[in-house]
Structures are given as C-alpha cells and as structure tokens.
C-alpha positions, 0 to 999 in steps of 0.5 A: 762378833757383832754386839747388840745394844739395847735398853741398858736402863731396862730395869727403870722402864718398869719400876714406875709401874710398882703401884700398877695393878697386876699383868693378866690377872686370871680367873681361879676358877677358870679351870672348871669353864668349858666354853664352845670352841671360839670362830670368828662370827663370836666376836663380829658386829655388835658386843663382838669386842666385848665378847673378845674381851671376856673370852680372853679372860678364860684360860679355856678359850685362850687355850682353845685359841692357842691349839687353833692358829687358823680361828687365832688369824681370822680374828686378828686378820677380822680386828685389823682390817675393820678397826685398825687403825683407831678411827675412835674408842672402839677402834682403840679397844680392838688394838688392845684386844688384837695385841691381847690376843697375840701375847696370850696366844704365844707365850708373850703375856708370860714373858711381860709378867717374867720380865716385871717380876724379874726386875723388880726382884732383881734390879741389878741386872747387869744388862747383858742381853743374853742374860736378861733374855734368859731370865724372861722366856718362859721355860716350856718356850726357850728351848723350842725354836717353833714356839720362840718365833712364835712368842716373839712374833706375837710381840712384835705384832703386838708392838704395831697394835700399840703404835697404832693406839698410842698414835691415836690418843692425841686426837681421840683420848682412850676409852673410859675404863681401859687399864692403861696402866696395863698397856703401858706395861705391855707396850714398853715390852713389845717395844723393847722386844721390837727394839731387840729384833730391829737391831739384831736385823742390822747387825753385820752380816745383815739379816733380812727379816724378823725370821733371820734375827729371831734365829739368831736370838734363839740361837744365843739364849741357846749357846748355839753358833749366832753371829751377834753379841749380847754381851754389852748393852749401851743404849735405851730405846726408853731414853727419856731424853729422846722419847719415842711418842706414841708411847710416852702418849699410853705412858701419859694416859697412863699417868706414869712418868716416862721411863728412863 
C-alpha cells in the first residue's frame, strides 16, 4: 500500500502564530441579524468588497450563502474574473474575501481553527495522516463524503487565492489594515490540504483529478477500502530550508518566521 508523505513538522507550522490574534472571531449576537438573502449585485462595483467583508462577518448571511451554492459561485466567479489576480490593494483584498468566502461556505474555516486548536493543545501528534486528518474535520463533515469534497474543494480554492496574494505582495506590499497574521494561518493550512491531495493524486495506482484523491482521503479517515497509506509521514511542504515563496511572502508580511 502506497504512503502518503506530508508535513511531518506540521505542528511547527502554527506554533508560531500563539501571539496571533484568534481565527473567524464571530459576532455573538449574530443570531438575532436577520439580513436580505445575499445576490451578486450586493457586492458589485463601489464599497462591494467592503460589503462582502461584513457580510462575511454575519453567521446569518454566511448561513444563507452556504444553503445557496448557485449566489456562492456567482460572487467567487464575479471576484475571480474582476480582481484575480491582484492587479493592486483592492485586488489583494478580493483574494482574501474569495479564499473567505470559500472556507466559510464548506466547513474549511472549522477545519483551520481545529487543526491550530489541535496543535497547540496536542503538540506530540505523531504525524500519521489518518489521524491528524481525523483530529481536524469537523464532526458534522467527516462522515458525509458530499460535504467532505466540498470542505476540501473549498481549501483548495482557497489555496489559489492565497498564491495568488502572496505572489503579489513583492510588487504591491498589502493592504494597510489586512490581518495578515489571519492569512497566514489559513494560507498555511490550504496549502498543507493542497500539499495533501497533490500528493495522494501521485500516489500509485494514479488518480486523475482532485475528485479521485478526495475519494480516496474520505475513504481512509472512514476506514473504507482506499489505496493510499497514512501511516508515515516524511517530508514538510513547510521545510523552511526549501520555502515555498509566495507563502513565506504572507509569513513575512506577517512578521512571523517561516515555519519549520
């Protein structure tokens, strides 16, 4: 049986963000908001980014986004082909709103704050892949194979909005008042998530797209039939000796060492 090999020092990647401030910090009272269901034309042309931005602050609208896929895919489609990739600041803040958009809108914003709760408060993982994986998807997500695609689509998607921000930063800087701290934590995720499927898809027999290789992870964290190990994990997409550059740009803007 093939084994997959990942991130053997994935517990270093977030230490370094202890002082950072808290992932999705959400509105106590957001219970009680009772917001127009979202469409498109909400966060087209002036002050749309910053509406996104609130809105996405609103367990209530995200809520609303999240039941209504088709308005999800207008906005990221609607961001994509106007900001992407950061032409300047308002182009940088639209990568963070669509990678926003799509962890909030499949779970993936609960697996980030799983996988740094998890490894601050259990720093001796031994790096088995099943059960790190394990230890960060969302309960209400890990059985259900429709939801589980959808979480690790929506980090992968995610993953190309930070490329693209962090690809950008040497020739535009960031945006005065982006919590890069924030993005740093979230970018290092998707990419470890991103590192994940890349290298399940090479695993032998061969999987052809994300969709084979997300199979095969839902089917290991399940204890179904898959043809990839999890049981060793050897190398770090974060190796600090070999550092992947757009991110370490966001983990520099971020003032953070680059993990490893």
């Amino acid at each position: 049986m093939a084994r997959v090999r990942v991130a053997t020092l994935l517990i270093a990647a977030f230490l370094s963000f202890a002082g950072c401030s808290a992932l999705f910090e959400f509105n106590a009272f957001s219970s009680l908001d009772k917001p127009a269901a979202p469409k498109l034309s909400d966060y087209q042309g002036s002050g749309g980014l910053a509406k996104l931005q609130q809105d996405l602050s609103s367990a209530a609208v995200v809520a609303m986004l999240k039941a209504n896929p088709a308005t999800t895919q207008q906005i990221e489609g609607y961001l994509a082909a106007t900001y992407l990739p950061p032409a300047d600041a308002e182009g940088q803040t639209a990568a963070a709103l669509y990678a926003d958009l799509n962890l909030k809108t499949t779970s993936g914003d609960q697996l980030i704050n799983n996988a740094v709760t998890a490894v601050i408060s259990e720093p001796s993982w031994n790096g088995d892949i099943k059960s790190i994986l394990t230890s960060i998807i969302p309960s209400d997500v890990i059985h259900d194979k429709t939801a589980f695609e959808a979480m690790v689509g929506g980090l992968l998607a995610a993953d190309s909005a930070y490329m693209q921000l962090g690809t950008s930063i040497p020739s535009i800087g960031v945006p005065q008042g982006m919590n890069m701290g924030d993005v740093a934590q979230k970018a290092a995720v998707a990419y470890i998530v991103y590192t994940v499927v890349d290298q399940v898809k090479s695993q032998p027999p061969g999987f052809p797209d994300n969709a084979a290789a997300m199979d095969q992870l839902f089917f290991l964290v399940n204890d179904q039939p898959n043809t990839i190990g999890g049981d060793s994990i050897a190398s770090n997409p974060l190796d600090p000796n070999a550092p992947v550059g757009w991110l370490k740009n966001i983990f520099d803007a971020a003032s953070v060492p680059y993990p490893g």
